[in-house]
C-alpha positions as CSV (number, residue, x, y, z in Angstrom):
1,X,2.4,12.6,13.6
2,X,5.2,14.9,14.2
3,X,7.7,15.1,11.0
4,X,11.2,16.4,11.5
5,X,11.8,18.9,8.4
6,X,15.1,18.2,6.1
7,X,16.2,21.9,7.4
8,X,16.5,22.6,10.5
9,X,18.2,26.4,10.2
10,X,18.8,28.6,7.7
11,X,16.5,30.7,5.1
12,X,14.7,27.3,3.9
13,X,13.3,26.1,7.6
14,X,9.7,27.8,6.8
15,X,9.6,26.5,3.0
16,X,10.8,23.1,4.5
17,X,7.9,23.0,7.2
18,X,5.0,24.3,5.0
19,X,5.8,21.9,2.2
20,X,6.2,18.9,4.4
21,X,2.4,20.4,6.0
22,X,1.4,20.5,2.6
23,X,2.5,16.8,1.3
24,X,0.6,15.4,4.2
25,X,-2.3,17.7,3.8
26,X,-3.0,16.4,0.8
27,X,-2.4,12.3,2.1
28,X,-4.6,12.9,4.3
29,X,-7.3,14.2,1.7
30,X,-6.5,11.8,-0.2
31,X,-7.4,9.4,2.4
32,X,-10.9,11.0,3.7
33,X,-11.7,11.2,-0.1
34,X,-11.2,7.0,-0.1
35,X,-13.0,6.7,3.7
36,X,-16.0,8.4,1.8
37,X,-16.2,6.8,-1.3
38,X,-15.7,3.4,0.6
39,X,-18.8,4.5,2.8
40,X,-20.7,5.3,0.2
41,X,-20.2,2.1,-1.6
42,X,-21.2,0.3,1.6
43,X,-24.3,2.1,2.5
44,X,-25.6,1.2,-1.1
45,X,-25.1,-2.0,-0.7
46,X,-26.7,-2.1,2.9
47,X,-30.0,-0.6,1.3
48,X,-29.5,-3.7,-1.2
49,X,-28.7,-6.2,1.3
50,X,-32.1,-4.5,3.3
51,X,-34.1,-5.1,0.0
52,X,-33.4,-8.6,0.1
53,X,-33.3,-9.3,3.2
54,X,-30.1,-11.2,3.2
55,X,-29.1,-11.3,6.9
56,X,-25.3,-12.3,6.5
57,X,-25.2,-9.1,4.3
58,X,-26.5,-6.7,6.2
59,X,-24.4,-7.6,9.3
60,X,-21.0,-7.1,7.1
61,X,-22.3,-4.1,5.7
62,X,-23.1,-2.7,8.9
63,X,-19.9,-3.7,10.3
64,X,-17.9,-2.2,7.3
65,X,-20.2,0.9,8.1
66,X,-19.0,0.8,11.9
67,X,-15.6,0.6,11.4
68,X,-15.5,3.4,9.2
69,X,-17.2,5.5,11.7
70,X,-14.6,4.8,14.0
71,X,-12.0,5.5,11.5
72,X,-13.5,9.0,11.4
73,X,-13.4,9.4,15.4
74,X,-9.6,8.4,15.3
75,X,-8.8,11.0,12.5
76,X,-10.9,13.6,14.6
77,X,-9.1,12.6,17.8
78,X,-5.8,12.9,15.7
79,X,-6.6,16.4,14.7
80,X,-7.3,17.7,18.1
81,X,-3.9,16.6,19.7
82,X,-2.5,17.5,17.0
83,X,-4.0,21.0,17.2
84,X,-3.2,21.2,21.0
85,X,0.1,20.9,21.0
C-alpha cells in the first residue's frame, strides 16, 4: 500500500511520513495479533473436533486453519514488495 502523506514539502514532510508509517504499523499489528489469536482458537478446537472424531468438524477447522496460512503468505508477500521498492 503506498499512502500519499498530507505534506508534501516543507519542515513537516518527515513527521508526516513516519507517523502515517507508524499508524499503519500498528494496523497491521493489530491485525497479526487477531490472525494469531483466531489460529489459536482454531487449532484448539481441531484437537477437540480430533478427540471426538467429528468429521464435519475437523474439515472446517482445517480449512479455517488453511486459510489463515495463506493469509500469512499474502502479508509476507506484501512485505517483500513492499521492501523492494
Amino acid at each position: 500500500m503506498i499512502f500519499q502523506p498530507r505534506f508534501t514539502t516543507g519542515p513537516f514532510l518527515s513527521a508526516s511520513i513516519a507517523l502515517e508509517d507508524l499508524a499503519v504499523n500498528f494496523y497491521f499489528s493489530y491485525l497479526l495479533e487477531e490472525a494469531v489469536e483466531k489460529q489459536k482458537e482454531c487449532e484448539d478446537a481441531l484437537r477437540e473436533a480430533k478427540k471426538t472424531q467429528d468429521d464435519a468438524l475437523i474439515k472446517q477447522c482445517e480449512y479455517d486453519l488453511a486459510i489463515i496460512e495463506r493469509a500469512y503468505e499474502l502479508s509476507l508477500i506484501s512485505e517483500r514488495y513492499e521492501t523492494v521498492q
